[in-house]
C-alpha positions in Angstrom: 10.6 43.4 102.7 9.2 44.7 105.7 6.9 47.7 105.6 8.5 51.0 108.4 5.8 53.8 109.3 6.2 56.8 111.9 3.2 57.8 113.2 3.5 61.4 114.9 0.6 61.9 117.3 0.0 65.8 119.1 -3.2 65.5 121.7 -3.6 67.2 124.9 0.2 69.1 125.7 1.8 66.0 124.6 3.7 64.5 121.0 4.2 61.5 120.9 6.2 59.6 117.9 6.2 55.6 117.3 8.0 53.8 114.9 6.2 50.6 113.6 7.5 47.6 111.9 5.0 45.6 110.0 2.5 47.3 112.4 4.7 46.3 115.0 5.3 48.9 117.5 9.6 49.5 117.9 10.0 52.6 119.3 8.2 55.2 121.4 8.9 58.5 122.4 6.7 61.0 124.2 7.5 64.4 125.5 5.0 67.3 127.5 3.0 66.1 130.2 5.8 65.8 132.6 8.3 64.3 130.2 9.9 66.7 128.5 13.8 66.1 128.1 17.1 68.8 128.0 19.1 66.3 126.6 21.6 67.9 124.2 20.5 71.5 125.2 23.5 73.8 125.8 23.8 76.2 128.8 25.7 78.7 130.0 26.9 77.7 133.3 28.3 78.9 136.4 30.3 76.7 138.6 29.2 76.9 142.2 31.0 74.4 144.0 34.2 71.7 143.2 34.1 68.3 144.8 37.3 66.8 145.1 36.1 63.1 146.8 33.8 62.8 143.3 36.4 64.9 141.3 33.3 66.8 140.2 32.2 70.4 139.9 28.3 71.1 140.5 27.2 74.2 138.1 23.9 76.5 138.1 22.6 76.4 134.9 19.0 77.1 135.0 17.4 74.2 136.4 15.3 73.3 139.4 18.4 71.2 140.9 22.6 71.9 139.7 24.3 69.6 137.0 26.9 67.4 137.4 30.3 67.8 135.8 33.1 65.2 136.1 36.6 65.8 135.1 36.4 62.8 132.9 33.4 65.7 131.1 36.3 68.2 130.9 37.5 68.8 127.1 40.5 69.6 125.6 40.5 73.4 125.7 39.6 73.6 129.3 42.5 70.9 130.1 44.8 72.8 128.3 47.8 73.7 130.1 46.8 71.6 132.9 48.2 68.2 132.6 47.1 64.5 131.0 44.6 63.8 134.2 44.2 66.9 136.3 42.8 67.0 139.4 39.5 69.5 138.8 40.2 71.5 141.9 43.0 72.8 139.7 41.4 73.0 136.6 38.1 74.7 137.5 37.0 77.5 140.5 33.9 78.3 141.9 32.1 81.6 139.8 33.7 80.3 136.8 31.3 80.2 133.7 31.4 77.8 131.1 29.5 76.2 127.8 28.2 73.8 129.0 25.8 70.6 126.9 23.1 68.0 129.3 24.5 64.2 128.2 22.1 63.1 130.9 18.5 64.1 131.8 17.8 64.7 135.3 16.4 61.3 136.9 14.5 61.8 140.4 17.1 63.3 143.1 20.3 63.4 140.5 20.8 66.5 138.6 21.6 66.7 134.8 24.7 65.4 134.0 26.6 67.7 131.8 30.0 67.8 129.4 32.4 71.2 128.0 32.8 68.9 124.9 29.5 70.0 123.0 28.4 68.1 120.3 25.7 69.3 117.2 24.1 66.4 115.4 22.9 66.9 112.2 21.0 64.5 109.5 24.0 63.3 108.4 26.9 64.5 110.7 27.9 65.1 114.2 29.9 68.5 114.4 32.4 68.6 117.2 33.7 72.1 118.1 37.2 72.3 119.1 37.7 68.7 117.5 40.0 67.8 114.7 39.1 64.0 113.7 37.2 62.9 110.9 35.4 60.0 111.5 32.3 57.9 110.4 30.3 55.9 112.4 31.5 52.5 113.7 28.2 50.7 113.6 28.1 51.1 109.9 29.7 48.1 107.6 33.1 48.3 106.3 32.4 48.9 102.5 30.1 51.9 103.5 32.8 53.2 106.5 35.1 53.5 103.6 33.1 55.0 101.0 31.7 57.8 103.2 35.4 58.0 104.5 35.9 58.6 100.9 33.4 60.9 100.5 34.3 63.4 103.1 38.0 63.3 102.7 36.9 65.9 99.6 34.4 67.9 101.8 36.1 71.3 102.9 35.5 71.5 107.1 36.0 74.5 108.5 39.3 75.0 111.3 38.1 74.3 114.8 35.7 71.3 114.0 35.9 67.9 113.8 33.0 65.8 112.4 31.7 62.2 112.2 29.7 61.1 110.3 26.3 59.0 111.5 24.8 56.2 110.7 22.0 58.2 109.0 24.4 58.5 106.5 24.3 54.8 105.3 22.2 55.5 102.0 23.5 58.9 100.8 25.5 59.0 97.6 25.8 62.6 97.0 28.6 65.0 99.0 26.8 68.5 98.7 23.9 66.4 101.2 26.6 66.2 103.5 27.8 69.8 102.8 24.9 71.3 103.2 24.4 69.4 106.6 27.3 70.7 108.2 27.0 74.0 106.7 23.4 74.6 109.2 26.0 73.0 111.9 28.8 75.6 111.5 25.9 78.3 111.1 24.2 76.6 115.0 27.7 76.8 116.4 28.4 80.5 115.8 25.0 81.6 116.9 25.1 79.9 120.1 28.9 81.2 120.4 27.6 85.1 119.6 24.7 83.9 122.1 27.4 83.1 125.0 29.5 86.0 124.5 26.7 88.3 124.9 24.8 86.5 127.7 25.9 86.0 131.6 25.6 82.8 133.4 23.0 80.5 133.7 21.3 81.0 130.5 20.0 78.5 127.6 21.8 79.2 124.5 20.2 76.2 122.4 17.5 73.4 122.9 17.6 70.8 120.7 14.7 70.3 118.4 11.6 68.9 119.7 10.8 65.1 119.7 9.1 64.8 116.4 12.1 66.1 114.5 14.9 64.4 117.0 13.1 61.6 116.5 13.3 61.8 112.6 16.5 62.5 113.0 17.4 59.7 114.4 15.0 57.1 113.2 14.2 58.4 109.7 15.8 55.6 106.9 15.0 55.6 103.5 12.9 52.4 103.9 10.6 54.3 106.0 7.4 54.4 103.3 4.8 56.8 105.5 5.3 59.5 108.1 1.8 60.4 109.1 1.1 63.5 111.1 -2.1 64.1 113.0 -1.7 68.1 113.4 -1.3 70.7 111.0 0.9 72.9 112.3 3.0 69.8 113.2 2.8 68.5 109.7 3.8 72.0 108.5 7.3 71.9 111.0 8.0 67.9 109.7 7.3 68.7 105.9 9.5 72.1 106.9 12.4 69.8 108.2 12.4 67.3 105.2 12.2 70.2 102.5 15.5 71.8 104.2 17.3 68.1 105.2 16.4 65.6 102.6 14.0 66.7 100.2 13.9 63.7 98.0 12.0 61.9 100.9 9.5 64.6 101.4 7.1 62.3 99.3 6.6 60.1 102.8 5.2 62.9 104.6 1.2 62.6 105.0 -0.9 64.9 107.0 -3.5 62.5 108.8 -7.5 63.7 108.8 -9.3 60.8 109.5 -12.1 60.6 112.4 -10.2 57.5 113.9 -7.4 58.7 115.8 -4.3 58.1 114.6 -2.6 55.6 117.2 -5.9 53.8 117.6 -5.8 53.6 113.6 -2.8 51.4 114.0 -3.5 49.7 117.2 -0.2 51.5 118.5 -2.4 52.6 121.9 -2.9 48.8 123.1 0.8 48.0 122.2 2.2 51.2 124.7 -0.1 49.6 127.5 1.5 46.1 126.8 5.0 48.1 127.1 4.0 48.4 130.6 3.4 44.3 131.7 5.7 42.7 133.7 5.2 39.2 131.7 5.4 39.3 127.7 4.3 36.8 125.1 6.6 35.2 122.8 5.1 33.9 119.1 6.2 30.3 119.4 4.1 30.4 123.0 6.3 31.0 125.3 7.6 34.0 127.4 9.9 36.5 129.1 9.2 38.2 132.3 11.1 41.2 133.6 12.0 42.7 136.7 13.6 45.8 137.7 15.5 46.0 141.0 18.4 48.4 142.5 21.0 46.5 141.0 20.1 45.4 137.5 16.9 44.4 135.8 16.3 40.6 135.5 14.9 38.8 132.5 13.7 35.1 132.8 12.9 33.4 130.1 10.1 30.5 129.8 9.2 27.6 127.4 5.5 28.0 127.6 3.6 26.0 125.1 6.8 25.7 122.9 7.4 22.0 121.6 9.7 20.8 119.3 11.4 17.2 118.8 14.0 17.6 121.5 14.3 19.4 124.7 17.2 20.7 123.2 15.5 21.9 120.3 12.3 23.4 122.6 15.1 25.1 124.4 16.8 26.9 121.4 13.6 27.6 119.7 12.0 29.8 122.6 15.6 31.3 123.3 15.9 32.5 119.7 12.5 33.8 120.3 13.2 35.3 123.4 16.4 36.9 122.3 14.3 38.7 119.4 11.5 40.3 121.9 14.4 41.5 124.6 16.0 43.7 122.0 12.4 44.9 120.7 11.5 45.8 125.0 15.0 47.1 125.9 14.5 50.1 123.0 10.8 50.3 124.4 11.0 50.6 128.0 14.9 51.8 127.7 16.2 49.3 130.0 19.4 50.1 130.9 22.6 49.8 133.3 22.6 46.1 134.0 20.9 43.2 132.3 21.1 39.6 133.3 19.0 37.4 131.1 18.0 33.7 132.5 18.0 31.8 129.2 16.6 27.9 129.2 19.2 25.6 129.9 20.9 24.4 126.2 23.4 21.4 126.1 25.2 22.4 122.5 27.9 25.0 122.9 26.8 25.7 119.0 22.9 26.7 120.5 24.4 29.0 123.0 26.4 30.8 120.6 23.8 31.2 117.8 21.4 32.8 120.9 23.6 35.0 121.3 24.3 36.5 118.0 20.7 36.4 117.6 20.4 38.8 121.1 23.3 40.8 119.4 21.1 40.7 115.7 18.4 42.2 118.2 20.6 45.5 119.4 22.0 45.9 115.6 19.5 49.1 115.2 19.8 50.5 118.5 21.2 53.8 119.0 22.6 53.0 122.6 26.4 51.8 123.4 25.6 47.7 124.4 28.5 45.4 125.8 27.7 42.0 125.7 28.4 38.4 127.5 28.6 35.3 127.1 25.9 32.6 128.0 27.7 30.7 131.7 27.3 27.5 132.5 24.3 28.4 134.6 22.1 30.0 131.8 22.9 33.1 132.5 23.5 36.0 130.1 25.1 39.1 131.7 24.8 42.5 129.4 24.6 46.7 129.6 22.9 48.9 128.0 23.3 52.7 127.8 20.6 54.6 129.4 19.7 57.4 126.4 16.2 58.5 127.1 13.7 59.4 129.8 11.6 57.1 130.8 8.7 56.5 129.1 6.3 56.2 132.0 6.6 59.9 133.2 4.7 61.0 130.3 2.2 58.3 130.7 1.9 58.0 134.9 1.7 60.5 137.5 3.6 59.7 140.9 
């Protein structure tokens, strides 16, 4: 069984929380030092202009540049009365306020982009305001879709709210965990509602939690054995969060004293500046090597030092192996939009077809939408990847 850490790390301005996998480094997020993301925030909004070429609005909300808002980002209650597929001049008018949540961080010249359907994830659950379905999580397996169906078909939820529940969710077995989850939603939602009602446009209502706690949010499974915390005070807010959210885990949480620092302890600093190489090592000896351009990023794939009795079998042996490390960099680096991966040339239809379900057994943890291809006759592999994270880099690099 492999062994799961998160390593929290405060220094300098900056957090910064890895996930390791048999030492392995998986995941990396970093905020302060330039790379602080309003992701999820809610705002209250003014509309200052309607596009009608983009069927967009742009809206003030408190930034250094106005967010985006498609109709397609339009919910029900603002549609109402309006038609199946609007056109926004009709729906929305310049001076008009609205709640508004950031699906999108700000990414050089392009604003936030932003939706009226907010959203309040929990531990457990996603509570949807305004919403009416009850749903679970479609990256979960059947038998536990249906038990945590089960599960909440008994739970009470409020009128007004629809909820799903997460993938999170996988491993919990008792229904006042989830009850008590959506409770501290319901409890959010009215706050920032009282907020809205009493503020005037643009104004923050809610920021989501920092990136130690989204990030255990997210990340945190129950085959995670350490969660080691390098600052006190930090400790104190991440023993704080497991005591209120899932207090039979708390166990996990260690503060970290050592004189070693903490990612150097675990060799997590050399594995962020490997993050950043444009040609990566495979195991069996041979490698990928990436490149981003306008379009899409490109991903070759090389034999190296790989042998095995065929070239058929050299070929499927450093795919496999390449198809493994892609889905490890993609959550690294967040590579999204576009990927074209140029695997070795494989005779056997059955070798192409077991590459890719080993690329697709690569993505089965990540928390982005994927769409996938098939392998062409050229070696080519054409996929996308949902962009859901700034980029790494602007807390590391200054331009």
């Amino acid at each position: 069984m492999s062994k799961k850490q998160i390593l929290i790390n405060s220094e300098g301005g900056q957090i910064r929380v890895a996930l390791l996998t048999d030492g392995r480094l998986v995941n990396v997020e970093i905020e302060g030092g330039g790379a602080s993301s309003i992701k999820g925030d809610v705002y209250k909004a003014r509309v200052t202009s309607v596009n009608t070429s983009f069927q967009a609005a742009f809206v003030e909300y408190g930034g250094v540049r106005e967010g985006f808002l498609s109709v397609q980002d339009l919910s029900g209650d603002i549609l109402q009365g309006h038609g199946s597929h609007p056109r926004i001049e009709k729906v929305l008018k310049p001076g008009r306020e609205l709640l508004i949540q950031v699906t999108k961080d700000p990414i050089d010249q392009k604003g936030a982009s932003m939706t009226t359907a907010v959203s309040l994830p929990g531990r457990f659950l996603v509570l949807v305001p305004g919403g009416s379905r009850l749903g679970v999580s479609k990256k979960l397996p059947d038998e536990h879709r249906s038990r945590l169906k089960e599960m909440m078909s008994g739970v009470e939820i409020p009128e007004g709210f629809g909820v799903i529940t997460r993938t999170a969710a996988v491993n919990v077995t008792r229904k006042q965990d989830l009850v008590r989850d959506m409770t501290q939603l319901v409890r959010l939602w009215n706050t920032i509602q009282a907020k809205a009602d009493a503020t005037r446009a643009p104004a923050l209502l809610f920021r989501d939690q920092g990136v130690a706690i989204r990030f255990l949010r997210e990340y945190f499974t129950t085959d995670v054995t350490e969660v080691w915390v390098d600052d006190s005070d930090l400790y104190n807010e991440v023993d704080d969060f497991f005591t209120a959210v899932m207090p039979r885990s708390r166990r996990v949480v260690k503060l970290y004293q050592d004189y070693l620092p903490l990612f150097s302890r675990y060799d997590v600093e050399r594995q962020i500046a490997e993050m950043f190489a444009r040609k990566v090592p495979l195991p069996s000896g041979g490698s990928i090597v990436m490149d981003r351009t306008e379009a899409l990023v490109a991903i070759d794939v090389n034999s190296g030092r790989v042998r095995e009795k065929s070239p058929e079998d050299t070929a499927l042996k450093a795919n496999m192996d390449a198809a493994r490390e892609i889905g490890r960099q993609a959550v690294l680096r967040d590579l999204s939009g576009l990927l074209v991966i140029d695997f070795i040339d494989m005779e056997r239809e059955g070798s192409n077809r077991a590459v890719e379900q080993e690329l697709k057994t690569a993505f089965k943890d990540d928390k982005a939408r994927l769409t996938f291809g098939r392998i062409s006759r050229f070696g080519l592999l054409e996929m996308s990847r949902q962009k859901i994270r700034q980029d790494v880099t602007q807390g590391i690099f200054q331009p």
